[in-house]
N, C-alpha and C positions, 0 to 999 in steps of 0.2 A: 580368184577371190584374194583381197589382200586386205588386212589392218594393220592398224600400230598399235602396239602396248610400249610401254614405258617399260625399261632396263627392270624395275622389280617385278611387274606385270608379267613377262617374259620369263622370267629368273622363275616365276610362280609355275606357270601353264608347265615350263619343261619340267618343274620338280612332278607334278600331277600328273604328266606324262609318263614320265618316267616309272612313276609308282604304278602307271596301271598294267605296265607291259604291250600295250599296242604302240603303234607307232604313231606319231602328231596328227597325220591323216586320219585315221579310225579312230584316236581320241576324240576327235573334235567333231567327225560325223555323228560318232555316241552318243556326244554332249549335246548335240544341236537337234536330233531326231528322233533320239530317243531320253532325251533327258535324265540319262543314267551311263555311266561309265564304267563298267563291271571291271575290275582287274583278271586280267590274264588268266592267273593263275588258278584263281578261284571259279572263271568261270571255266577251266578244264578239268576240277577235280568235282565240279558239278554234273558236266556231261560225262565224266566218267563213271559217276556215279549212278546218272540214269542211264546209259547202258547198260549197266552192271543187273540194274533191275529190270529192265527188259528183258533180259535175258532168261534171268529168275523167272520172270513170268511167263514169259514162253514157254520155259521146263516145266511149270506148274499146270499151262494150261492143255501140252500134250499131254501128260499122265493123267489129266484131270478127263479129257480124251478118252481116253485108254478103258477109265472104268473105275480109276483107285482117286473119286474124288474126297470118301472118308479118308484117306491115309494122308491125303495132303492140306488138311485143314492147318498141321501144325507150319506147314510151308506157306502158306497163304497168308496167317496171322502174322508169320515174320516179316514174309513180304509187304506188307499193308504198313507196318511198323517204317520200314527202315522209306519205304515211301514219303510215310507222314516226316520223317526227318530230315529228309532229302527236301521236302515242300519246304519244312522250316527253313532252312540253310538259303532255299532260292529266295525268301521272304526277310531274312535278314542281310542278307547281299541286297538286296535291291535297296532294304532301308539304310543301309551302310553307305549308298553309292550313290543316294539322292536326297539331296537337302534341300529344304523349302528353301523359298523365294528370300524369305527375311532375315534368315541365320546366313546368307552366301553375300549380303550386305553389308552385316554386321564386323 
């Protein structure tokens, strides 16, 4: 596949590129397929973040297992917590990385 952009057009795409930490390929596949271009960075400290809670909840739900589901209520509550904030983070990353049709005109 090939097009042209114009010297500023160009000068644009690599800066956006560059901000997001993939490479021009995987920018541009993002852009075109999924119409969001998550930066690098942030979507690593996202997935590190849901393992982190995976894991939690694994721990939770062997003890829970186990028999000592009263004692880990107060585990569950935190977990649910840092869950619901992890959701937030993925919800404003996505609105961060995707702008309607008429403001990308503008």
């Amino acid at each position: 596949m090939s097009f042209r952009l114009t010297p500023e057009e160009n000068e644009q795409l690599n800066e956006h590129v560059k901000e997001s930490g993939w490479n021009k390929q995987q920018f541009l596949h993002m852009a075109v397929t999924a119409n969001v271009v998550v930066p690098k960075n942030d979507f690593r400290e996202l997935v590190y973040e849901a393992r982190k809670q995976g894991n939690n909840l694994n721990q939770i739900a062997k003890s829970c297992n186990m028999g000592n589901v009263v004692q880990e209520v107060p585990r569950i509550e935190k977990a649910l917590e840092e869950v619901e904030t992890t959701w937030q983070s993925l919800r404003l990353l996505i609105q961060k990385s995707t702008k309607p049709k008429e403001s990308q005109t503008s």
